[in-house]
N, CA, C and O of each residue as an XYZ file, in Angstrom:
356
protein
N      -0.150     11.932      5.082
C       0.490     10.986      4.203
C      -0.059     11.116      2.784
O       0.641     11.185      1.774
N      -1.752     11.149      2.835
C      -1.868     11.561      1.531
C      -1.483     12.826      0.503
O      -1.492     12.633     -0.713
N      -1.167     14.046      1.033
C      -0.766     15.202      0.576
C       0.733     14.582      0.294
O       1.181     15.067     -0.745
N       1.545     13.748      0.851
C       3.032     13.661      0.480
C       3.268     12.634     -0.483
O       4.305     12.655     -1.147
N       2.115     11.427     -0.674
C       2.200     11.074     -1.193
C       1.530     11.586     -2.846
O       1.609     10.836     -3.818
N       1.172     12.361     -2.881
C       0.610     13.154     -4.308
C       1.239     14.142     -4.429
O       0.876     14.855     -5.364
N       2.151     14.526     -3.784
C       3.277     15.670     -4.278
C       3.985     15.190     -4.859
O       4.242     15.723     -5.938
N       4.777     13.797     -4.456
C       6.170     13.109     -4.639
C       5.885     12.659     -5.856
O       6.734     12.719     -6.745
N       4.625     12.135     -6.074
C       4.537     11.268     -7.370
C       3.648     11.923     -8.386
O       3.225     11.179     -9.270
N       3.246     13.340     -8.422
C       2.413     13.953     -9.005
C       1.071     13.173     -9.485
O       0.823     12.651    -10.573
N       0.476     13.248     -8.586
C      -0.596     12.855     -8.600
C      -1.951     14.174     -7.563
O      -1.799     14.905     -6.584
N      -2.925     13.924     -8.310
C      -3.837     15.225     -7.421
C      -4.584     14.107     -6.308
O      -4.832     12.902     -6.265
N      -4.783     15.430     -5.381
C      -5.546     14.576     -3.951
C      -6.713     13.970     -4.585
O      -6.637     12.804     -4.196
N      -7.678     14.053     -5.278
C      -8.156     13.403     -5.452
C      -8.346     12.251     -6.366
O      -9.447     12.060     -6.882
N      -7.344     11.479     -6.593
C      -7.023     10.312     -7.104
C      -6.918      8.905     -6.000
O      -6.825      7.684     -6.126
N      -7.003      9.999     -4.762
C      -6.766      8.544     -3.597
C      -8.017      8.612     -3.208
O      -8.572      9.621     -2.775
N      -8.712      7.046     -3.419
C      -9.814      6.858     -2.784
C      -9.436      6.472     -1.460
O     -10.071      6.952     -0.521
N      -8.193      5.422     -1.177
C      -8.747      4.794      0.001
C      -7.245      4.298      0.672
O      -6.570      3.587     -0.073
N      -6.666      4.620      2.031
C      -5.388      4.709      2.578
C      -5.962      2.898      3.277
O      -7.143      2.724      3.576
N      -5.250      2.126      3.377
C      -5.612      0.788      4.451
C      -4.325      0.477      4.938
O      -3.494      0.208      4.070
N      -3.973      0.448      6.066
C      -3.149     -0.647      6.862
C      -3.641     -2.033      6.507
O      -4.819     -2.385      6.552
N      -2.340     -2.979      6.056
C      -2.557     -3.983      5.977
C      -2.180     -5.305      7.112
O      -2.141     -6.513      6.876
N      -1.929     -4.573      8.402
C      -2.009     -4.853      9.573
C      -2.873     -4.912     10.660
O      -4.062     -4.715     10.408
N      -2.563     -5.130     11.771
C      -3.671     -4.661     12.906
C      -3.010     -3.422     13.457
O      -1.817     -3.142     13.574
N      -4.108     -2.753     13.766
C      -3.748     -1.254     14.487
C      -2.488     -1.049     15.476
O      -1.719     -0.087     15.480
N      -2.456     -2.498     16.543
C      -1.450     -2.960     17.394
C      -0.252     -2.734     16.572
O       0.358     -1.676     16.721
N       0.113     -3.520     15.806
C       1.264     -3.941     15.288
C       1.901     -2.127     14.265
O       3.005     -1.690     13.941
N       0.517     -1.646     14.119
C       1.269     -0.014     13.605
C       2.022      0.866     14.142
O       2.927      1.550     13.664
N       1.390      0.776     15.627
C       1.691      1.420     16.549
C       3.306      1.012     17.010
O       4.270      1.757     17.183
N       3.201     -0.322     17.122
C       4.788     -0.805     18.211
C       5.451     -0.575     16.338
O       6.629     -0.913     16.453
N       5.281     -0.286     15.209
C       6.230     -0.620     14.132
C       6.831      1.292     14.345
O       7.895      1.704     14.807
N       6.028      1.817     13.973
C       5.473      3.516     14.144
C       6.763      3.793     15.150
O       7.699      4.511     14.799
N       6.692      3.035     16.647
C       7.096      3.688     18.003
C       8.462      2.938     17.744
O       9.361      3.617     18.239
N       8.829      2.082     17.302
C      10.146      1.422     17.407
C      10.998      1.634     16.235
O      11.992      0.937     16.032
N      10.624      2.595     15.453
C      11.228      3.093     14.199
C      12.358      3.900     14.519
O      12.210      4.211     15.701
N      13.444      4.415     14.064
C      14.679      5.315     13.803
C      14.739      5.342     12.935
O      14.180      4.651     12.083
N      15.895      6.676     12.791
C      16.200      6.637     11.426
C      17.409      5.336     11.330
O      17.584      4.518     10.427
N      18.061      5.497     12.498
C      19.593      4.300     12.199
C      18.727      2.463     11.953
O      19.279      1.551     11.338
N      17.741      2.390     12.421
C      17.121      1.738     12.045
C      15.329      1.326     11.640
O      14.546      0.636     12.292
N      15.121      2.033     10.364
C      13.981      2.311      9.836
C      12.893      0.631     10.251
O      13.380     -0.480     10.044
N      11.884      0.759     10.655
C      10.929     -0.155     10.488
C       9.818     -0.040      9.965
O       9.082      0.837     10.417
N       9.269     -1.011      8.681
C       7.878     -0.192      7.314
C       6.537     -1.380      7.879
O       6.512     -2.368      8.613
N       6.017     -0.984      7.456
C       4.397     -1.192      7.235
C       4.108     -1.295      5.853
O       4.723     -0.626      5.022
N       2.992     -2.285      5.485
C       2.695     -2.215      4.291
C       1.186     -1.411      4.129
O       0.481     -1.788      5.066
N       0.751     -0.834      3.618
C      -0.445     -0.688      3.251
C      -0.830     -0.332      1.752
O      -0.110      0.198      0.905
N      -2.292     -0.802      1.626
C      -3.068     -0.528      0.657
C      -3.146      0.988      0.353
O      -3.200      1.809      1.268
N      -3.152      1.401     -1.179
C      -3.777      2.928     -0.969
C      -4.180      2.504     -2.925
O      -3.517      2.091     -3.877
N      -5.774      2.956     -2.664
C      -6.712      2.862     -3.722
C      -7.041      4.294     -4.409
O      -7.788      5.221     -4.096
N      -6.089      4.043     -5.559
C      -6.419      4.950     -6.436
C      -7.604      4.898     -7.278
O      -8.091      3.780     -7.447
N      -8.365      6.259     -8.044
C      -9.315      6.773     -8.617
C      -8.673      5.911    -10.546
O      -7.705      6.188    -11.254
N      -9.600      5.061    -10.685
C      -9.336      4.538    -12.480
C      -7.849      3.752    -12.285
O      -7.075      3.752    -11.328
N      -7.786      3.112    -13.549
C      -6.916      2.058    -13.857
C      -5.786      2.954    -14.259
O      -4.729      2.776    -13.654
N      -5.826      3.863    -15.152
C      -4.724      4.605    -15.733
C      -4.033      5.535    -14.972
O      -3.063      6.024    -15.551
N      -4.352      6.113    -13.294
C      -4.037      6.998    -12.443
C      -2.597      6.162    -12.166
O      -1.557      6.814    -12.084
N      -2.578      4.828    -12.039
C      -1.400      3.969    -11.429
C      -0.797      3.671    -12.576
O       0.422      3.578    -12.428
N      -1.195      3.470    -13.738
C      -0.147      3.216    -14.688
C       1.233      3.462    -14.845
O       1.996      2.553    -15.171
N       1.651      4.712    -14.623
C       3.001      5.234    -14.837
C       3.374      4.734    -13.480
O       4.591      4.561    -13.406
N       2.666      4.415    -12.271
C       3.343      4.142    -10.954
C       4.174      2.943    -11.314
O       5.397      2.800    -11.301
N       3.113      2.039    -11.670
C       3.316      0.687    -12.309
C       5.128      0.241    -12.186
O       5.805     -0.610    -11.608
N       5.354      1.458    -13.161
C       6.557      1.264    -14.412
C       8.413      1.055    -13.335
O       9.365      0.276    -13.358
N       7.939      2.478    -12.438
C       9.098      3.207    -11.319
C       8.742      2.700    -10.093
O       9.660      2.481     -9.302
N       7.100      2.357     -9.609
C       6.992      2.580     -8.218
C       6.678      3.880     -7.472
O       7.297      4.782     -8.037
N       6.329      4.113     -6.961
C       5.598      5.371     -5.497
C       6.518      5.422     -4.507
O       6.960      4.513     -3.803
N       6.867      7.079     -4.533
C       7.423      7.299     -3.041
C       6.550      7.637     -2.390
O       5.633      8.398     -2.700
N       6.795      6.954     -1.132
C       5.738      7.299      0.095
C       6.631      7.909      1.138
O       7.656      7.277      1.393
N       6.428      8.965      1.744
C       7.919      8.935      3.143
C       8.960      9.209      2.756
O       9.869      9.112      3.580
N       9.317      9.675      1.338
C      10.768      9.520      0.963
C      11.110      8.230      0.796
O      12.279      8.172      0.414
N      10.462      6.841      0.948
C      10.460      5.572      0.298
C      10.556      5.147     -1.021
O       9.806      5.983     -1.524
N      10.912      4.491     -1.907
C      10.639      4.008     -2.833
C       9.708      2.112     -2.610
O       9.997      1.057     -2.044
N       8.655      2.589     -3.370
C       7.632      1.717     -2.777
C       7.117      0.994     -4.660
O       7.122      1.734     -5.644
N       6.766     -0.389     -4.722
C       6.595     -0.895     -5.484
C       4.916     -0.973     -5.690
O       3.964     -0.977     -4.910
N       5.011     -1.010     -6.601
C       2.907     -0.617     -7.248
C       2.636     -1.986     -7.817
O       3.508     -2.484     -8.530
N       1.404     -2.719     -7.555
C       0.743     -3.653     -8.200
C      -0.574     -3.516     -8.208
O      -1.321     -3.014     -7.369
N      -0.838     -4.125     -9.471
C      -2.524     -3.767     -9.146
C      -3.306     -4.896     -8.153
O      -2.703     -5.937     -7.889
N      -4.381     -4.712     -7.724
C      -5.287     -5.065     -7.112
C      -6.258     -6.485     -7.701
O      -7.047     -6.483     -8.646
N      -5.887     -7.650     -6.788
C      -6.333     -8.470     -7.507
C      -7.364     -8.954     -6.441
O      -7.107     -9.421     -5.331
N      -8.673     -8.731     -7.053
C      -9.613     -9.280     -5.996
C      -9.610    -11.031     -6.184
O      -9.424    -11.745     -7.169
N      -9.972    -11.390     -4.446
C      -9.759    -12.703     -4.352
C     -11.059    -13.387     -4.575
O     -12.152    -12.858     -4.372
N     -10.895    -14.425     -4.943
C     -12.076    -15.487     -5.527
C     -12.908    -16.008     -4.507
O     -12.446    -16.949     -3.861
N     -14.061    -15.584     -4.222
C     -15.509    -15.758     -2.953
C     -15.738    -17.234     -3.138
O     -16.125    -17.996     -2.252
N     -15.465    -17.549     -4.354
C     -16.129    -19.330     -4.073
C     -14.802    -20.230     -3.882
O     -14.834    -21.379     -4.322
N     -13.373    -19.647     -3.101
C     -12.466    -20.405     -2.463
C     -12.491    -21.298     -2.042
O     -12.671    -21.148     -0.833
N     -12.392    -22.584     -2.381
C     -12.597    -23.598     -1.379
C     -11.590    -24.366     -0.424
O     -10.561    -24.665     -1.030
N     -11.599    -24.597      0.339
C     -10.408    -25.130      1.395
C     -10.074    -26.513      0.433
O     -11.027    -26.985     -0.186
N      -8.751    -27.158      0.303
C      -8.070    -28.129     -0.358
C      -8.445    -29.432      0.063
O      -8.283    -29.588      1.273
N      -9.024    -30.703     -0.719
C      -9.490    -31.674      0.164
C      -8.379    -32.773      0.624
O      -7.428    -33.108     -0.082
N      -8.588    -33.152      1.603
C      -7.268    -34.112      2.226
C      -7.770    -35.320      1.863
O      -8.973    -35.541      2.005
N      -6.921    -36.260      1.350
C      -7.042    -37.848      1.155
C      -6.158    -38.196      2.248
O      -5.121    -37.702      2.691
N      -7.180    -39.617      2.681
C      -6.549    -40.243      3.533
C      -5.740    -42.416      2.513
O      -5.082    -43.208      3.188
């Protein structure tokens, strides 16, 4: 996946740090096995590119993955001091 995905969008292999399913392994598998073409079924995952400016132009068009057209956002890390919402009674 990574070689097809850096052909399609010209990008070099080493710009991908990091491929993630944003699922459980389970749910890849039955998405993976219950796929056709007459009826396609996707997965989302993470894939961590090398610097801020490698995704820029993705940004603009989006990434084919698969022959997909796939939408790019950047990475927003979530806030560690989250606190759960307090309930009034």
């Amino acid at each position: 996946m990574i070689k097809d995905l850096c052909h399609a969008n010209s990008l070099p292999e080493e710009a991908v740090r990091q491929v993630h399913w944003l699922c459980c392994h389970e749910e890849v598998a039955t998405q993976i096995h219950s796929s056709t073409a007459a009826t396609p079924t996707f997965v989302s995952i993470m894939v961590a590119l090398l610097g801020p400016n490698t995704a820029t132009p993705l940004r603009k068009c989006g990434a084919v993955i698969s022959g997909t057209c796939c939408r790019v956002t950047s990475y927003k890390e979530c806030d560690s001091t989250h606190k759960e919402p307090t309930h009034l009674s």
